[in-house]
LOPAGU-98873 format. One record per residue: x, y, z of N, C-alpha, C, O in turn; residue number from 1; residue in three letters. Coordinates in Angstrom, 1 decimal. Example, Ala and Ser with C-alpha at 12.3 -4.5 7.8 and 13.67 -1.06 7.14 Angstrom:
<sites>
n.x|n.y|n.z|ca.x|ca.y|ca.z|c.x|c.y|c.z|o.x|o.y|o.z|n|res
13.2|-5.7|7.8|12.3|-4.5|7.8|13.2|-3.3|7.8|14.2|-3.3|8.5|1|ALA
12.8|-2.2|7.1|13.7|-1.1|7.1|12.9|0.0|7.9|13.4|1.1|8.0|2|SER
</sites>
This chain:
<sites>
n.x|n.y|n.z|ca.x|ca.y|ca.z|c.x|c.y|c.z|o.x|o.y|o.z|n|res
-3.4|9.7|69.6|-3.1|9.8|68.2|-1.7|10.3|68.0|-1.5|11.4|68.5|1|UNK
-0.9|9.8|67.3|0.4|9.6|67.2|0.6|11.0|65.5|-0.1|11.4|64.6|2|UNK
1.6|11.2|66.0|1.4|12.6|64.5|2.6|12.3|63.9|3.6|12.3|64.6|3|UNK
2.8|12.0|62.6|3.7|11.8|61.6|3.6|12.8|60.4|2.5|13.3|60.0|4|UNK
4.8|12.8|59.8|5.3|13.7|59.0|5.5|13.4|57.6|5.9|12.2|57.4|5|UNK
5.3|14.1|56.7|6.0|13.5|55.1|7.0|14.6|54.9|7.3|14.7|53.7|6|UNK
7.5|15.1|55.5|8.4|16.6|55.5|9.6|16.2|54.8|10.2|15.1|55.0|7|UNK
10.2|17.2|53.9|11.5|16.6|53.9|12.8|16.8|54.8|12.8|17.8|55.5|8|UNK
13.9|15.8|54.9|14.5|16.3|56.3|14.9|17.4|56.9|14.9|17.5|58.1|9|UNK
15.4|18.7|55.7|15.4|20.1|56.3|14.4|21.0|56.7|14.6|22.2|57.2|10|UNK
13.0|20.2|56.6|11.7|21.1|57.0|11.4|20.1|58.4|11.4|18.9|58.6|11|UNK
11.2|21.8|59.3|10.9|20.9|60.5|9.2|21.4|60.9|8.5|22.1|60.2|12|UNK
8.6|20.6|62.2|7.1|20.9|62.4|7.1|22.6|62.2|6.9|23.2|61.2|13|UNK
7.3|23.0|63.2|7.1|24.1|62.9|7.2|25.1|61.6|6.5|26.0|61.5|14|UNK
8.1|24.9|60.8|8.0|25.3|59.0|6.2|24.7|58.6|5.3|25.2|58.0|15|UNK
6.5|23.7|59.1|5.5|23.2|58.2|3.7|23.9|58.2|2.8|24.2|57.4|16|UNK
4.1|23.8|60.1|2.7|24.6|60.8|2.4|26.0|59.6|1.3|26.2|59.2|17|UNK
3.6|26.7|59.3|3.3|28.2|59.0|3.6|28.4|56.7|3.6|29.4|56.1|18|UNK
3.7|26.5|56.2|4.1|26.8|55.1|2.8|26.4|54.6|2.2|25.3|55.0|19|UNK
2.2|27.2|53.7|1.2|26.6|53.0|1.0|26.3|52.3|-0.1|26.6|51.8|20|UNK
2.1|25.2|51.6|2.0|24.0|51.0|2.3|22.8|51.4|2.9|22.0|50.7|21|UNK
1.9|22.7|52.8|2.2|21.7|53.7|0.7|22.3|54.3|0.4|23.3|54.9|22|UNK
-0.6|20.8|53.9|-1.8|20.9|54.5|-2.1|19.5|55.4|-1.9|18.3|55.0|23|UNK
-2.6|19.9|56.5|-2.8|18.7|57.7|-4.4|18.1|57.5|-5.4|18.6|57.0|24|UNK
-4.1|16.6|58.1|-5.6|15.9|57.2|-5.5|15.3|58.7|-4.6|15.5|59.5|25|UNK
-6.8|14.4|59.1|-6.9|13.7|60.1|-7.3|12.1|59.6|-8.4|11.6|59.3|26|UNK
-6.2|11.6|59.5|-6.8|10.1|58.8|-7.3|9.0|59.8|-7.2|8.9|61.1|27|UNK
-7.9|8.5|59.1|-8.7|7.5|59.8|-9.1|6.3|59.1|-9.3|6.4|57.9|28|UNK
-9.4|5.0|59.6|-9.8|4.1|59.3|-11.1|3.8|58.8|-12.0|4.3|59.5|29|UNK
-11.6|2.9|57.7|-12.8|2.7|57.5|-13.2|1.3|56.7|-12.6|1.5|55.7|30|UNK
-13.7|0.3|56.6|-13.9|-0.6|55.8|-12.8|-0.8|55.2|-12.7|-0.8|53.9|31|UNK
-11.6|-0.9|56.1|-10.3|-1.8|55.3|-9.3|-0.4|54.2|-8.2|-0.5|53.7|32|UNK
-10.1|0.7|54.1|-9.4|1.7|53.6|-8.9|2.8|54.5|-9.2|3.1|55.6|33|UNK
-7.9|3.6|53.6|-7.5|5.0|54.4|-7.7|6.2|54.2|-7.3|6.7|53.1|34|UNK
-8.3|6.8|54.9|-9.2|8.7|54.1|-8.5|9.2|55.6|-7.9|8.7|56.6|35|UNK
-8.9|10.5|54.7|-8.5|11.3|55.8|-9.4|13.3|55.7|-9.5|13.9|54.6|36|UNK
-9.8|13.6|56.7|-10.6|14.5|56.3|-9.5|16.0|56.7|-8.5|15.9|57.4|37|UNK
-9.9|17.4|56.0|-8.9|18.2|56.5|-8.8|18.5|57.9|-9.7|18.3|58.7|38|UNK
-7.8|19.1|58.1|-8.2|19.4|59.7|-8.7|20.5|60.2|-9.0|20.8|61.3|39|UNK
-8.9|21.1|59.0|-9.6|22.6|59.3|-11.3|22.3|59.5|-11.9|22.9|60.3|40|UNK
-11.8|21.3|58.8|-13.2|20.9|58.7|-12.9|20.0|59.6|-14.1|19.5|59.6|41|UNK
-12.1|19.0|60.7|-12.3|18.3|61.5|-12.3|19.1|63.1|-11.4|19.8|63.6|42|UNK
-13.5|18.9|63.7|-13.2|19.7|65.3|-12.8|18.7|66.5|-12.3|19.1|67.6|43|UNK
-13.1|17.8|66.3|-12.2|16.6|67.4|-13.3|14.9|67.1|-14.4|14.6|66.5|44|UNK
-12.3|14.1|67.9|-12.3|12.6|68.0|-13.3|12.3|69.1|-13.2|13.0|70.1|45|UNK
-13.9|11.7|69.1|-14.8|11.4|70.3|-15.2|10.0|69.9|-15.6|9.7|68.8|46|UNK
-15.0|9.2|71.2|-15.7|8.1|71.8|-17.5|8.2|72.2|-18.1|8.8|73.0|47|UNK
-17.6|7.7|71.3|-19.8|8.1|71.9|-20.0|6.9|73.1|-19.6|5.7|73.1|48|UNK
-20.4|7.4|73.9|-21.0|6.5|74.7|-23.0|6.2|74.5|-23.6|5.3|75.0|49|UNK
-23.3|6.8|74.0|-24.9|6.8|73.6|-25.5|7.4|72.6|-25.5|8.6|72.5|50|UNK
-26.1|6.8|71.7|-26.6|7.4|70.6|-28.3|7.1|70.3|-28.8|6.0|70.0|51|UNK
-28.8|8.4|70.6|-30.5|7.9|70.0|-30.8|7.9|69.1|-30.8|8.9|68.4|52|UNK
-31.4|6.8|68.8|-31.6|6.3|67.2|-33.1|7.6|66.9|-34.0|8.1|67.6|53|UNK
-32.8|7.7|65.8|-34.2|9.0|64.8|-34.9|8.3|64.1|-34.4|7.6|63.2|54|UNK
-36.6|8.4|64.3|-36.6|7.6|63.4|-37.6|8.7|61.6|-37.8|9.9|61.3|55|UNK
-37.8|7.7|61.0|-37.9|8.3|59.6|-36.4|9.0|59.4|-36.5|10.2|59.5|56|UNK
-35.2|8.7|59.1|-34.0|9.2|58.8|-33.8|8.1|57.6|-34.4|7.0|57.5|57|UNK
-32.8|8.6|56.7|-31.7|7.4|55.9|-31.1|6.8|56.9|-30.7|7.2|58.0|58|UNK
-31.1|5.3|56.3|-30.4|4.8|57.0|-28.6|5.1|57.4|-28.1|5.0|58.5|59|UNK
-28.0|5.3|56.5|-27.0|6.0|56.5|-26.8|6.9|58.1|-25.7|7.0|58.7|60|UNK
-27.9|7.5|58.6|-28.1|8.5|59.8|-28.5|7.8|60.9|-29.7|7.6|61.0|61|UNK
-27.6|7.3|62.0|-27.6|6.3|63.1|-28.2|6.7|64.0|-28.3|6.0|65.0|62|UNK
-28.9|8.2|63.9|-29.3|8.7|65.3|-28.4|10.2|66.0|-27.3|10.7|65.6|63|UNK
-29.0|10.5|66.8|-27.9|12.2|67.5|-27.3|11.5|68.6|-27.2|10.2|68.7|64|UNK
-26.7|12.6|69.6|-26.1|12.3|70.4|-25.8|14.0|71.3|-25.9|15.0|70.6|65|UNK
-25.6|14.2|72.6|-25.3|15.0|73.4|-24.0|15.7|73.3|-23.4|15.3|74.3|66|UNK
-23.5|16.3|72.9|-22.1|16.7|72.8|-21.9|17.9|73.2|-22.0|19.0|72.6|67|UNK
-21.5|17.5|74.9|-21.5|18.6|75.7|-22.5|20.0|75.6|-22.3|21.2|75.3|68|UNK
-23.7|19.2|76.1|-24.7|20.2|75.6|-25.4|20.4|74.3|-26.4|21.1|74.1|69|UNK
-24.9|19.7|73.6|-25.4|19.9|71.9|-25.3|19.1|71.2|-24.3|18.5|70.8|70|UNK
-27.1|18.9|71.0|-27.5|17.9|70.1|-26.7|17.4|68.6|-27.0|18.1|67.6|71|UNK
-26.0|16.7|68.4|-25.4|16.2|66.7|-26.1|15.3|66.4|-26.7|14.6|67.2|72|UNK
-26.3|15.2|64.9|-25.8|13.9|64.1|-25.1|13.1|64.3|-23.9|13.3|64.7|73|UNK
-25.5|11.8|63.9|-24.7|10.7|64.0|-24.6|10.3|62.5|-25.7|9.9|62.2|74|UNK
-24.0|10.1|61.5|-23.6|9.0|60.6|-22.6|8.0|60.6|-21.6|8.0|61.3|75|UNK
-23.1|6.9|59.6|-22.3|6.2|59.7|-21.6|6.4|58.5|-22.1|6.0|57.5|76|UNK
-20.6|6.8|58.4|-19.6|7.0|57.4|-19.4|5.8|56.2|-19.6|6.0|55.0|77|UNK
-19.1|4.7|56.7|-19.2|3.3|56.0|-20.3|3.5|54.7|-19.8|3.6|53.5|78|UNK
-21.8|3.5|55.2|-22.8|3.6|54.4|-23.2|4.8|53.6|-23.9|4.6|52.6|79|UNK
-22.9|6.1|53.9|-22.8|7.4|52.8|-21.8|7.3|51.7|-21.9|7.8|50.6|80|UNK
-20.6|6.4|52.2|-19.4|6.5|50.8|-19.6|5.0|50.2|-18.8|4.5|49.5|81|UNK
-20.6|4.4|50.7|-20.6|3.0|50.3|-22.1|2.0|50.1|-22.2|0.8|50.3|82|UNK
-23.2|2.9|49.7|-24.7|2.5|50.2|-24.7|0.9|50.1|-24.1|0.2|49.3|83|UNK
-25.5|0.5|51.0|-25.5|-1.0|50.9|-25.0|-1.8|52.4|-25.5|-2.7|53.2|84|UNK
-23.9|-1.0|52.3|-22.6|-1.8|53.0|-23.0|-2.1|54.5|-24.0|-1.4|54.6|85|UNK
-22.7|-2.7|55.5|-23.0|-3.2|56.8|-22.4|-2.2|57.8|-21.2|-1.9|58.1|86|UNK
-23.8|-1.7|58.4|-23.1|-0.8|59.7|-21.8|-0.8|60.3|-21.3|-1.8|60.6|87|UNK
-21.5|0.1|60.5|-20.4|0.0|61.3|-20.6|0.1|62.7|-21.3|1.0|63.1|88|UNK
-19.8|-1.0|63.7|-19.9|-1.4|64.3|-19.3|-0.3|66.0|-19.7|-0.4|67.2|89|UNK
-17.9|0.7|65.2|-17.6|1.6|66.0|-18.7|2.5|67.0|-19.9|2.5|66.8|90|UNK
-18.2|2.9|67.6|-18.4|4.4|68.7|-17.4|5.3|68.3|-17.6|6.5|68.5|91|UNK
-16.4|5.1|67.9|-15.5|6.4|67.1|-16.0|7.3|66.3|-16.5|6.9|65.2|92|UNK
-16.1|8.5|66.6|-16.4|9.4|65.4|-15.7|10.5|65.5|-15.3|10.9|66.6|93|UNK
-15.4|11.2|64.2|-14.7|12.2|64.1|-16.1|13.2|63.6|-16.9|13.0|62.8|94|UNK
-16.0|14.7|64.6|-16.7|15.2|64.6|-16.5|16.2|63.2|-15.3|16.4|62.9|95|UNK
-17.2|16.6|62.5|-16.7|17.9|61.9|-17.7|18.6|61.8|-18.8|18.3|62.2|96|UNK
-17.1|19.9|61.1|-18.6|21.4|61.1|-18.2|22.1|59.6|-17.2|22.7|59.0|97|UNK
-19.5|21.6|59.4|-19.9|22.1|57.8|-21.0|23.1|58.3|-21.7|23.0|59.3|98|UNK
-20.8|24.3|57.2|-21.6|25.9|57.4|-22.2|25.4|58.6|-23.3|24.8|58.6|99|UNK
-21.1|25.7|60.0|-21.9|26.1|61.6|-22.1|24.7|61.9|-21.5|24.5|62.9|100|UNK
-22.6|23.6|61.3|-23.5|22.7|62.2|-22.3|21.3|62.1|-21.7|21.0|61.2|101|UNK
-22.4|20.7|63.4|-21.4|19.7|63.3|-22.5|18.3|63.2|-23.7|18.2|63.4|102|UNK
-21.5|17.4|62.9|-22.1|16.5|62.4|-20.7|15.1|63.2|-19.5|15.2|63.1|103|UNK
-21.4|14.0|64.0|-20.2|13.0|64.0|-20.5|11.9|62.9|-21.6|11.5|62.5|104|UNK
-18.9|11.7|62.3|-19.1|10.5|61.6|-18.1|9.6|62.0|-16.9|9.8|62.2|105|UNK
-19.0|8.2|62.1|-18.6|6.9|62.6|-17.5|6.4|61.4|-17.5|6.2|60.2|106|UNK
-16.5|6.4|62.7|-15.2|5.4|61.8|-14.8|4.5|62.4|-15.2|4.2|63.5|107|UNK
-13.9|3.8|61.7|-13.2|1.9|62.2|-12.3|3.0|63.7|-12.5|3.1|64.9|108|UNK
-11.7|3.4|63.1|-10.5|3.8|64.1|-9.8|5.3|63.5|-10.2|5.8|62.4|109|UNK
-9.1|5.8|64.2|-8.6|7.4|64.2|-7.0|6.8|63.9|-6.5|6.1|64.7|110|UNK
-6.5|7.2|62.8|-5.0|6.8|62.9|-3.9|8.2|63.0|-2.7|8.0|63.1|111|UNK
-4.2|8.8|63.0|-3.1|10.1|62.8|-3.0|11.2|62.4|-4.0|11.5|61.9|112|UNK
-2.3|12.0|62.4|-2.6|13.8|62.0|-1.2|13.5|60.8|-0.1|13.1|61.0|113|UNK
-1.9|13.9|59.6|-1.2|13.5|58.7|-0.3|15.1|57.8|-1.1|15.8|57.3|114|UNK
0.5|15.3|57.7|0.9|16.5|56.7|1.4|16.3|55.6|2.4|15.7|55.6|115|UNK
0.7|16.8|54.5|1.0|16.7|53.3|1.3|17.5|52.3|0.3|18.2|52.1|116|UNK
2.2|17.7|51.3|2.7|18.7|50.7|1.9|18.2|49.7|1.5|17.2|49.1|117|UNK
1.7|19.9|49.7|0.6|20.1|48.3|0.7|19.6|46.9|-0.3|19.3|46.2|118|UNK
1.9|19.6|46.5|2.4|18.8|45.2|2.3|17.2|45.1|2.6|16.6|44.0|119|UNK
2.0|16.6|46.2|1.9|15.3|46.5|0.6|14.7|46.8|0.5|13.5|47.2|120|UNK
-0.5|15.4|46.6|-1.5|15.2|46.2|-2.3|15.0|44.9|-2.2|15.8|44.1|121|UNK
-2.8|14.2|44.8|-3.4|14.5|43.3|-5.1|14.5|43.4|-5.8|13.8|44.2|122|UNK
-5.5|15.4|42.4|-7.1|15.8|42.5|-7.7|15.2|42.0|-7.5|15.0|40.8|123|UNK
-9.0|14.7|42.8|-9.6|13.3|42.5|-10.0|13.4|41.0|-9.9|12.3|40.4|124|UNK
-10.5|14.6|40.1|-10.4|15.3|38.9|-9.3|14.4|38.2|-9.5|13.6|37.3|125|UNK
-8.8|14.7|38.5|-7.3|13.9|37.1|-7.8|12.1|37.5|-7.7|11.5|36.5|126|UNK
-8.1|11.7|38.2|-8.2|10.7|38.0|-9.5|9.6|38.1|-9.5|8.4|37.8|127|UNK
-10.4|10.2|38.4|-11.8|9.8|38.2|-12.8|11.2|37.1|-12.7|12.4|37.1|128|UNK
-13.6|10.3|36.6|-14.5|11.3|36.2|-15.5|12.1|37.3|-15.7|11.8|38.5|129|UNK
-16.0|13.1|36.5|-17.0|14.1|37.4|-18.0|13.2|38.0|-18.4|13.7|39.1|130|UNK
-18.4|12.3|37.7|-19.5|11.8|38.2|-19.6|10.8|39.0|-20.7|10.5|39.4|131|UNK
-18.3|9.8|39.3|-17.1|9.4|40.4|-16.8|10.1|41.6|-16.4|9.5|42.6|132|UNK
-17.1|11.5|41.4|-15.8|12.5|42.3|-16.5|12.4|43.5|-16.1|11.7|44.4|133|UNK
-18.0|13.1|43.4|-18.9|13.2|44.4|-18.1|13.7|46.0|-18.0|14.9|46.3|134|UNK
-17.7|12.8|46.7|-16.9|13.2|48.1|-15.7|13.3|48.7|-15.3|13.6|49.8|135|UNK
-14.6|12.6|47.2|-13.3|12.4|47.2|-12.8|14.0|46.7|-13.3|14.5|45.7|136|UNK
-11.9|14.6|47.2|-11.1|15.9|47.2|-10.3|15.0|46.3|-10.8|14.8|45.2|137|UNK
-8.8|14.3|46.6|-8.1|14.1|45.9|-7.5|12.2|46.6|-8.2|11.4|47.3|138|UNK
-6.2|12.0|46.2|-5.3|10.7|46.4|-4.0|11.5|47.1|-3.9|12.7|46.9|139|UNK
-3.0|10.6|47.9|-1.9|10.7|48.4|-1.4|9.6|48.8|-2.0|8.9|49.6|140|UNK
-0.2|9.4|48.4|1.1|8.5|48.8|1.0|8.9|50.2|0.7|10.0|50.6|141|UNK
1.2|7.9|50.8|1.4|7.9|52.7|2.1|6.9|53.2|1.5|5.8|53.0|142|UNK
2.9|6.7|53.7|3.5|5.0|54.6|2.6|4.1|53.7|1.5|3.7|54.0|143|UNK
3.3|3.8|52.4|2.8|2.7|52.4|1.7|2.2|51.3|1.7|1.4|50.5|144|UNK
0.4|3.5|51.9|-0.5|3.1|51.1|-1.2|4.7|50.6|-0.8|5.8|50.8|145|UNK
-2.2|4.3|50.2|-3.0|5.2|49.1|-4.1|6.2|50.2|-5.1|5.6|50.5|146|UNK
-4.1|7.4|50.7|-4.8|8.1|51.7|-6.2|8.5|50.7|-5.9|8.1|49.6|147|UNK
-7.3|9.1|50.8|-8.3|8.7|49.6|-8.9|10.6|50.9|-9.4|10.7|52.1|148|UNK
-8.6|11.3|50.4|-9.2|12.6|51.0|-10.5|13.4|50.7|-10.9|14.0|49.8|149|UNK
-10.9|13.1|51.9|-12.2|13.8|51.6|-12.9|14.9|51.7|-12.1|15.8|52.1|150|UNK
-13.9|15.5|51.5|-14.5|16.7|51.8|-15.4|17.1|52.5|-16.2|17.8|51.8|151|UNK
-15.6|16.9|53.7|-16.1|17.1|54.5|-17.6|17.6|54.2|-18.6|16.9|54.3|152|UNK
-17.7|19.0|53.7|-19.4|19.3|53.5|-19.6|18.7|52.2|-20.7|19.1|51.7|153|UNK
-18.9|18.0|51.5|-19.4|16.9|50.3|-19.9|15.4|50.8|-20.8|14.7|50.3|154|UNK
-19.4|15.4|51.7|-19.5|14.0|52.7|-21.3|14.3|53.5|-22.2|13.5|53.7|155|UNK
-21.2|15.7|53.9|-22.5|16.1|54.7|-23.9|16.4|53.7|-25.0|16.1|54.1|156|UNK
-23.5|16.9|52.5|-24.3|17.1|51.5|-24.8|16.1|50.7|-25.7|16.3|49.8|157|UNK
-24.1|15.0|51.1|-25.0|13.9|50.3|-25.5|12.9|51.4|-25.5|11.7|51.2|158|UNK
-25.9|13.5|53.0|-27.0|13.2|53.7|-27.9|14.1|53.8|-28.9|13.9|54.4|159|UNK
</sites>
């Protein structure tokens, strides 16, 4: 995973590590879009090699998995921010831990450790209504295109 900057040229990594208005996200791929969860709620990337399907779960919940000793969750990310939509096809998941319990969710691909100044954010509040918001934190300008940030135990709370 390749790590890029939105810094301006007089701020270097390390400023940024210790400024706190410079917050780190982990973006990732999903159904043709770009999110990214924070990195404080993300605990690592992992490749699944096996996953046992549960059964009586939502569909949305693909099954656990062993992770190094400890039983997770599996979702598929695709289908909680998108009901309906067609499995995803990955073994990528980005693990995270909401109050204690971690949870993997299935993505297209892992693109980067992203940093972003806090003024360069905008809260999904200003731009969708309350009842829209549900799992989006906020929007961000990135290379390019539109980063769609999420909230990790908002993401877990509506499985």
């Amino acid at each position: 995973m390749s790590k890029t900057s939105s810094l301006s040229p007089n701020k270097s990594l390390a400023d940024a590590a210790s400024d706190p208005t410079v917050l780190q996200f982990v973006g990732f791929r999903l159904g043709g879009k770009d999110y990214a969860f924070p990195i404080d709620q993300t605990r690592e990337i992992v490749e699944l090699e096996s996953i046992t399907p549960t059964p009586e779960v939502p569909d949305h919940v693909v099954g656990v998995t062993n992770l190094r000793g400890q039983i997770i969750p599996i979702i598929d990310l695709q289908r909680v921010l998108t009901p309906g939509a067609p499995a995803t096809n990955s073994r990528q998941a980005v693990v995270v831990e909401v109050r204690g319990q971690l949870t993997g969710c299935l993505v297209d691909s892992v693109t980067r450790v992203v940093r972003l100044p806090q003024k360069e954010i905008q809260a999904a509040e200003d731009i969708l209504d309350q009842e829209n918001v549900r799992s989006v934190d906020g929007f961000a300008r990135h290379e390019g295109t539109i980063l769609i940030l999420l909230d990790a135990s908002r993401v877990i709370a509506r499985c």
